[in-house]
VOPAGU-2260 file (C-alpha; in pm, 1 decimal, decimal comma):
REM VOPAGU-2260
SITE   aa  ch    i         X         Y         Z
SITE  UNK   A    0    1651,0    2869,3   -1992,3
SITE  UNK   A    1    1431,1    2662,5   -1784,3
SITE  UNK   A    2    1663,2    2427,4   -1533,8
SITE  UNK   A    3    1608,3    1996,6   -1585,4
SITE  UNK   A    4    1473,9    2044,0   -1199,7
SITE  UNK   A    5    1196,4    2270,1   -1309,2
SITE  UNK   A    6    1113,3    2041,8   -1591,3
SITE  UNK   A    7    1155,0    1732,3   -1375,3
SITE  UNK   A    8     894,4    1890,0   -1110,7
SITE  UNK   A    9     690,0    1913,0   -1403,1
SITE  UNK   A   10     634,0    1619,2   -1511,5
SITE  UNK   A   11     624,8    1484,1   -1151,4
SITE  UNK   A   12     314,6    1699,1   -1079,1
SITE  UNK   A   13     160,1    1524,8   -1432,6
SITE  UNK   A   14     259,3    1207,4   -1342,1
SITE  UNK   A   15      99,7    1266,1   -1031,5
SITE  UNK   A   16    -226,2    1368,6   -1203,7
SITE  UNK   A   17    -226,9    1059,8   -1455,2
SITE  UNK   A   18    -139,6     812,0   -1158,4
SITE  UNK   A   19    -433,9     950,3    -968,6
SITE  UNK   A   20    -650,4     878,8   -1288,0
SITE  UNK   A   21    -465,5     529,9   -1298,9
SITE  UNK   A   22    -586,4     488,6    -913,2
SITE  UNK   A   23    -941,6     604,4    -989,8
SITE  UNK   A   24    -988,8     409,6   -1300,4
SITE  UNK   A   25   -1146,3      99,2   -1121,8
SITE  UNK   A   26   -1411,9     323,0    -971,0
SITE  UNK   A   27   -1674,2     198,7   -1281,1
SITE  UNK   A   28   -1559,4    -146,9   -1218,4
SITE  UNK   A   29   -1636,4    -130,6    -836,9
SITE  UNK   A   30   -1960,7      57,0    -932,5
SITE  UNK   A   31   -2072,7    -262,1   -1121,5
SITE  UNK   A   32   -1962,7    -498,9    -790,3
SITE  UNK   A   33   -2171,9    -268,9    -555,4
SITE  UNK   A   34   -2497,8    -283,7    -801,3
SITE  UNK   A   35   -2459,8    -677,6    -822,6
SITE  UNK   A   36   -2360,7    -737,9    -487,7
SITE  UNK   A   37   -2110,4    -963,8    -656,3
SITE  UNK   A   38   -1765,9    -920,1    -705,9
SITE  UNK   A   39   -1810,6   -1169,0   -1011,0
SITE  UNK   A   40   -1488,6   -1307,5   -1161,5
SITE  UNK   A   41   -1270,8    -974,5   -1088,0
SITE  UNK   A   42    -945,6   -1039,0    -946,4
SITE  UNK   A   43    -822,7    -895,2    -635,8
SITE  UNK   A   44    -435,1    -921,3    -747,4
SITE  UNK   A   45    -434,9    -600,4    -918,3
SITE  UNK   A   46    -539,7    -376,6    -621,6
SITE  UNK   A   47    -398,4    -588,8    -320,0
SITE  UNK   A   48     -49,9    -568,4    -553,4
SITE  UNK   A   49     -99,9    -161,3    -588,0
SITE  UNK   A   50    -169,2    -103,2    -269,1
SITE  UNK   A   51     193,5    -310,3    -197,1
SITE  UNK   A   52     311,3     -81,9    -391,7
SITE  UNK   A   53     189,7     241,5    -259,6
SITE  UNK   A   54     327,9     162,1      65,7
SITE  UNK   A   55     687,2     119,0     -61,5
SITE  UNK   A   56     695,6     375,8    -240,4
SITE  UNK   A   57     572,7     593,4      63,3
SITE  UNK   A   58     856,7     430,8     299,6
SITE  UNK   A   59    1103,7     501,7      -0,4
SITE  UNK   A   60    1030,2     851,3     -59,5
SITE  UNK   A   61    1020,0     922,9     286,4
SITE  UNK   A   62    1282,9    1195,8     428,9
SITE  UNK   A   63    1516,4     950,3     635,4
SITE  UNK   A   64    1538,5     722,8     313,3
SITE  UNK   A   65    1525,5     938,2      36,3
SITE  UNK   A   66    1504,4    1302,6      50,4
SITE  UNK   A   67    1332,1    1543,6    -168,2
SITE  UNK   A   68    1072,6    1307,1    -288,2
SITE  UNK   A   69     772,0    1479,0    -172,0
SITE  UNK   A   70     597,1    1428,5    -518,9
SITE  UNK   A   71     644,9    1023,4    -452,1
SITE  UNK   A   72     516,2    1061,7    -143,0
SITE  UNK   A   73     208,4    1295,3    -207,5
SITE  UNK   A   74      73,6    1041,0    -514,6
SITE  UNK   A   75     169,9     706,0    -353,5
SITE  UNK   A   76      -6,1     823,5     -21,6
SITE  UNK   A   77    -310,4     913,2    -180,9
SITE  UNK   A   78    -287,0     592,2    -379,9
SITE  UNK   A   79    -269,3     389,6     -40,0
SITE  UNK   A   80    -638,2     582,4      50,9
SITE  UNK   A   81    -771,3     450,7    -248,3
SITE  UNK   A   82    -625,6     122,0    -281,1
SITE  UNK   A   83    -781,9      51,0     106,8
SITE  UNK   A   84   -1066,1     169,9       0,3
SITE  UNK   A   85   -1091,3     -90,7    -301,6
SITE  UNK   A   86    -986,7    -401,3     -87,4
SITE  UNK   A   87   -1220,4    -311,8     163,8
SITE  UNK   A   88   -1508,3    -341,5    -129,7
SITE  UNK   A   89   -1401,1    -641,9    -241,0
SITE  UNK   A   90   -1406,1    -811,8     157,4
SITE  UNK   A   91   -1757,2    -642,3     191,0
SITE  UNK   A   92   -1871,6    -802,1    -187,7
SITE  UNK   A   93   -1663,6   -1124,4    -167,1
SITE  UNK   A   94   -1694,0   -1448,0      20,7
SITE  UNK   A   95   -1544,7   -1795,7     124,1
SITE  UNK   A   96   -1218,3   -1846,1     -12,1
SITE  UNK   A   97   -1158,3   -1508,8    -205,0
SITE  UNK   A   98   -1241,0   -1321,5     123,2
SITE  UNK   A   99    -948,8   -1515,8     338,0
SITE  UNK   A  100    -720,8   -1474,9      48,1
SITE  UNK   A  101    -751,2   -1132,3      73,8
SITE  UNK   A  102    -757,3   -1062,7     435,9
SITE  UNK   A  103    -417,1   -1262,6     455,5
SITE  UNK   A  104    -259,0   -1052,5     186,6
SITE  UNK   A  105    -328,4    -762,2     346,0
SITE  UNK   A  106    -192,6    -882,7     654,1
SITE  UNK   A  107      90,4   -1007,9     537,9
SITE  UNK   A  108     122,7    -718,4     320,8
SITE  UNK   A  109     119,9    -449,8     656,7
SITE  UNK   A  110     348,8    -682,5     845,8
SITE  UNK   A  111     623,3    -712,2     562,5
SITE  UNK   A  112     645,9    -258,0     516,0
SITE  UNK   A  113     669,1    -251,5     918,2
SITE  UNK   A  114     873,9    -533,6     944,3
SITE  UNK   A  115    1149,8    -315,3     631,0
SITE  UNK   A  116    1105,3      30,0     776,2
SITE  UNK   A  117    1172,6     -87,2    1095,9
SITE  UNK   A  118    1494,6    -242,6     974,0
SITE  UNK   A  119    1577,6     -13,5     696,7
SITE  UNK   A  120    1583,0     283,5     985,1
SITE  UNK   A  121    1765,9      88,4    1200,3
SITE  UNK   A  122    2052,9     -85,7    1035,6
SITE  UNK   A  123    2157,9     123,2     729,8
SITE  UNK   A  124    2279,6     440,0     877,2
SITE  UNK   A  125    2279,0     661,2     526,1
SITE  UNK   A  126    2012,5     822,0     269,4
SITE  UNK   A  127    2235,2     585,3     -16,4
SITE  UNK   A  128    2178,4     242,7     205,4
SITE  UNK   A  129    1831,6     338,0     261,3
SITE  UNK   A  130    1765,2     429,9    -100,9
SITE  UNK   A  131    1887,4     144,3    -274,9
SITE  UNK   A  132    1754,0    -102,4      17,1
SITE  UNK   A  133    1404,0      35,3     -48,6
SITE  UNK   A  134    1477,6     118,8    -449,8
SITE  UNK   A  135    1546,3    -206,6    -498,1
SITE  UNK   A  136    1254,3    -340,0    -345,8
SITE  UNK   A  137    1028,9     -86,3    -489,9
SITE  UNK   A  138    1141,1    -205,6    -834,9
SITE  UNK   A  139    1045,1    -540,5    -726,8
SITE  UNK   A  140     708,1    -461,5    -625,1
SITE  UNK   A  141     671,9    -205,4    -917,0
SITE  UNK   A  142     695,5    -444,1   -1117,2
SITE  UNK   A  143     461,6    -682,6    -954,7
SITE  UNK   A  144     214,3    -400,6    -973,7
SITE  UNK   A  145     189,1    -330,2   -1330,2
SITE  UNK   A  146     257,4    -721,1   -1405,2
SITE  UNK   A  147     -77,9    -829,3   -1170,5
SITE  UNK   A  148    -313,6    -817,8   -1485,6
SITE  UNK   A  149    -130,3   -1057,8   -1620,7
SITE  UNK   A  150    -396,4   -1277,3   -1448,7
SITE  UNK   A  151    -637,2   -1087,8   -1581,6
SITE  UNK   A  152    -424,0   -1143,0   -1946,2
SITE  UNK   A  153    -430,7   -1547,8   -1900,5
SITE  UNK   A  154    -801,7   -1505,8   -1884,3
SITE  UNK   A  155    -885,2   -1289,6   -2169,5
SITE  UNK   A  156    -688,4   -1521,1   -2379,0
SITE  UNK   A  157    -833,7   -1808,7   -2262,3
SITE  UNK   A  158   -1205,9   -1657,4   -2286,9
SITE  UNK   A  159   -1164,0   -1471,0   -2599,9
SITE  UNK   A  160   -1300,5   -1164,9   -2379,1
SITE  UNK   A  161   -1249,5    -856,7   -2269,5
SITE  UNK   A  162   -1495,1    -791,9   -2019,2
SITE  UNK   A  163   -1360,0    -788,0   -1708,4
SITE  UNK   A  164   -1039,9    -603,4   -1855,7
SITE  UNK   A  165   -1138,0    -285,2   -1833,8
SITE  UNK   A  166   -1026,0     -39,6   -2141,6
SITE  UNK   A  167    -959,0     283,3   -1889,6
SITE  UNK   A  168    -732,0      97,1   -1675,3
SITE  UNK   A  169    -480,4       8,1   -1960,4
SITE  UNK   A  170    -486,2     347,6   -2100,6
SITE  UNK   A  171    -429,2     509,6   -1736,6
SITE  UNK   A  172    -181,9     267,3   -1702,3
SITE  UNK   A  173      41,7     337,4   -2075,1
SITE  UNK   A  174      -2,0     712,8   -1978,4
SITE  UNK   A  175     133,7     703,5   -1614,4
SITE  UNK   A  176     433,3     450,9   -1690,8
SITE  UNK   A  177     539,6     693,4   -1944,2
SITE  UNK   A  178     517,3    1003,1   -1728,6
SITE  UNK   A  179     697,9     881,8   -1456,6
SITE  UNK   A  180     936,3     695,2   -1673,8
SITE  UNK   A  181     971,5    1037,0   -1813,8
SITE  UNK   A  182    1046,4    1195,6   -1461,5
SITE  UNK   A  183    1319,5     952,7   -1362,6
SITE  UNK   A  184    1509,9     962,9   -1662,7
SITE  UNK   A  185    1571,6    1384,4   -1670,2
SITE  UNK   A  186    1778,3    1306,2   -1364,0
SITE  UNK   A  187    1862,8     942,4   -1406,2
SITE  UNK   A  188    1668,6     735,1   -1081,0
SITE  UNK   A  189    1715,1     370,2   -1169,7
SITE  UNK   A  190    1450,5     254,4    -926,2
SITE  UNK   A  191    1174,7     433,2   -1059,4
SITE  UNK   A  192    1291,1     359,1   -1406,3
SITE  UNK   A  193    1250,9      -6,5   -1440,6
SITE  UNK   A  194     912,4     -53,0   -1283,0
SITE  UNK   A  195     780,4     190,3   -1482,4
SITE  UNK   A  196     959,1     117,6   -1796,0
SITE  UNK   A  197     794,0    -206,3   -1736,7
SITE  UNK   A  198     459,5     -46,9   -1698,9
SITE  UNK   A  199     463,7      55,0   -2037,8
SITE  UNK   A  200     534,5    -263,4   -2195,6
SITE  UNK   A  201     254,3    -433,8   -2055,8
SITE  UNK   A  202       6,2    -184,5   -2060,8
SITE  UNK   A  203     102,7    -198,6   -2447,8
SITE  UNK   A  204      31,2    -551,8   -2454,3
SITE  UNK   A  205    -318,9    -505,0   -2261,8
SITE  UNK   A  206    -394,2    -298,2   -2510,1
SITE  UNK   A  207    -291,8    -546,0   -2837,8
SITE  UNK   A  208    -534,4    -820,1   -2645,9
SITE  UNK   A  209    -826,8    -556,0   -2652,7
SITE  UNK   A  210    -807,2    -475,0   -3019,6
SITE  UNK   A  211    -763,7    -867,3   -3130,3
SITE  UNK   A  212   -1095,1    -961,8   -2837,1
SITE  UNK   A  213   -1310,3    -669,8   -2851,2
SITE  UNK   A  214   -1471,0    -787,8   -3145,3
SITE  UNK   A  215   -1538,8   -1153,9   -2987,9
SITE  UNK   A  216   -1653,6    -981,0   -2654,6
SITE  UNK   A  217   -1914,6    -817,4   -2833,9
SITE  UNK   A  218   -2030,8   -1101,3   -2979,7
SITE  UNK   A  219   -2006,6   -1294,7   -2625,9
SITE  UNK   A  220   -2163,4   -1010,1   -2464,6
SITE  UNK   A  221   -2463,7   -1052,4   -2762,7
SITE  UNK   A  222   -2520,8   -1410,6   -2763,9
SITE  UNK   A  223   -2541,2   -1373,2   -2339,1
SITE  UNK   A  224   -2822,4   -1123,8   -2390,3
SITE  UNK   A  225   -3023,6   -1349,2   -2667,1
SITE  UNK   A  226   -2955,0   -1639,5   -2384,9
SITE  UNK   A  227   -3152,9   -1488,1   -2124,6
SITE  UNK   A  228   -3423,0   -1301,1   -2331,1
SITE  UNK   A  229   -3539,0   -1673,6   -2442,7
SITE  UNK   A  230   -3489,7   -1780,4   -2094,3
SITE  UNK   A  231   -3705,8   -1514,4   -1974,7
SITE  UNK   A  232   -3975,1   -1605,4   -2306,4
SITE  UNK   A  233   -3977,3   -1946,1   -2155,4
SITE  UNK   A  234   -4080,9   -1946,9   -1828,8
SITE  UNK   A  235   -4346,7   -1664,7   -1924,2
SITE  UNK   A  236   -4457,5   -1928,5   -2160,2
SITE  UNK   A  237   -4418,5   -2140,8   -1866,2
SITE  UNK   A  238   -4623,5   -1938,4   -1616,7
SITE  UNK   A  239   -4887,8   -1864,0   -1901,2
SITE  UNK   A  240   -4954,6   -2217,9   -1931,6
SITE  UNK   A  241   -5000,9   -2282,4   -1524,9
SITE  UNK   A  242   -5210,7   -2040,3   -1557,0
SITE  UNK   A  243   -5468,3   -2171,4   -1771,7
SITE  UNK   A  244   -5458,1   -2500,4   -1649,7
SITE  UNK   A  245   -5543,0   -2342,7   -1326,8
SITE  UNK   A  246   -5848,9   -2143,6   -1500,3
SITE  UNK   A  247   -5998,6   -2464,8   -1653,9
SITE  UNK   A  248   -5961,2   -2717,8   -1370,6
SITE  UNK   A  249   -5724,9   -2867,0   -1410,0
């Protein structure tokens, strides 16, 4: 009979694989920012939050706070990589007031993890202080995680459009809360519970707001194109006309 540790290691090594999708899913997305040169009306919430994340969840799966958490550790440090690598596209692309946003969340962001490690190790002298110190903060900024497209939420409902939602991310999202939510509940882990129970609601409702817009997007994404195809008609009427002024004399 196979032991609820073998099954729990499991479904930590898939979770692992579907967060690593979930972390990799903006790769199109940042694609499109390094073609334009533009990082356009994309939020930086989502990946500044993630990469919050990521570092918690290193610190809390760590061996002096909570031991045997080496799956944690391996996907949330990996996630950190990526994550950096994001935020450091988005300075490069960005500019002005976005840019100093984001440079002071990061900042604030790598002073806040040293300034709880460095307490964390200090003052609570067992793996259960440590834990739920750390757990509860992890839930905190779990939650914050999967809750930053809420921005991006308030704008598809106020646009009627989907674009700059991106379809993958949801669906890596609804798949990774649910593995992980899967994990903690064999042998019951309240901390990773919540956030990811959380997860799945809202990647649920991403979803909803893509099939009621999707239809509308196309038609925004449509009526853009006809927009600057007669745009483009114009000024080669434009230029054709200059032109023959210029070959009569005029």
């Amino acid at each position: 009979m196979i032991s609820p540790d073998t099954i729990r290691t499991a479904i930590g090594v898939i979770g692992n694989g579907t967060a690593l999708v979930l972390f990799l899913s903006p790769v199109p997305t940042f694609i499109r920012i390094w073609k334009k040169g533009s990082v356009e009306q994309y939020s930086p919430i989502p990946y500044v939050a993630t990469l919050l994340n990521c570092m918690m969840w290193v610190l809390y799966g760590l061996p002096a706070v909570h031991p045997h958490s080496m799956l944690v550790i391996t996907i949330n440090g990996t996630g950190m990589a990526i994550q950096l690598t994001y935020v450091t596209l988005f300075l490069l692309f960005s500019a002005g007031a976005v840019r100093r946003k984001v440079v002071l969340l990061l900042a604030a962001e790598v002073a806040f993890v040293g300034a709880v490690a460095a307490l964390v190790l200090s003052l609570a002298h067992t793996h259960d202080r440590r834990s739920m110190v750390v757990g509860i903060l992890c839930v905190l900024f779990g939650t914050g995680m999967y809750a930053a497209p809420l921005s991006v939420m308030k704008m598809v409902i106020q646009t009627k459009s989907v674009e700059y939602m991106p379809l993958f991310l949801s669906l890596a999202s609804l798949v990774n809360g649910i593995c992980w939510t899967a994990y903690a509940l064999i042998r019951f882990d309240l901390y990773i519970t919540i956030p990811n129970g959380l997860g799945v609601l809202f990647a649920v409702a991403q979803l909803v707001l893509y099939a009621i817009y999707y239809k509308s997007t196309q038609e925004i994404v449509e009526a853009r194109k006809r927009k600057a195809e007669q745009v483009a008609m114009t000024e080669v009427v434009i230029d054709g006309g200059k032109t023959n002024n210029h070959a009569s004399g005029y």
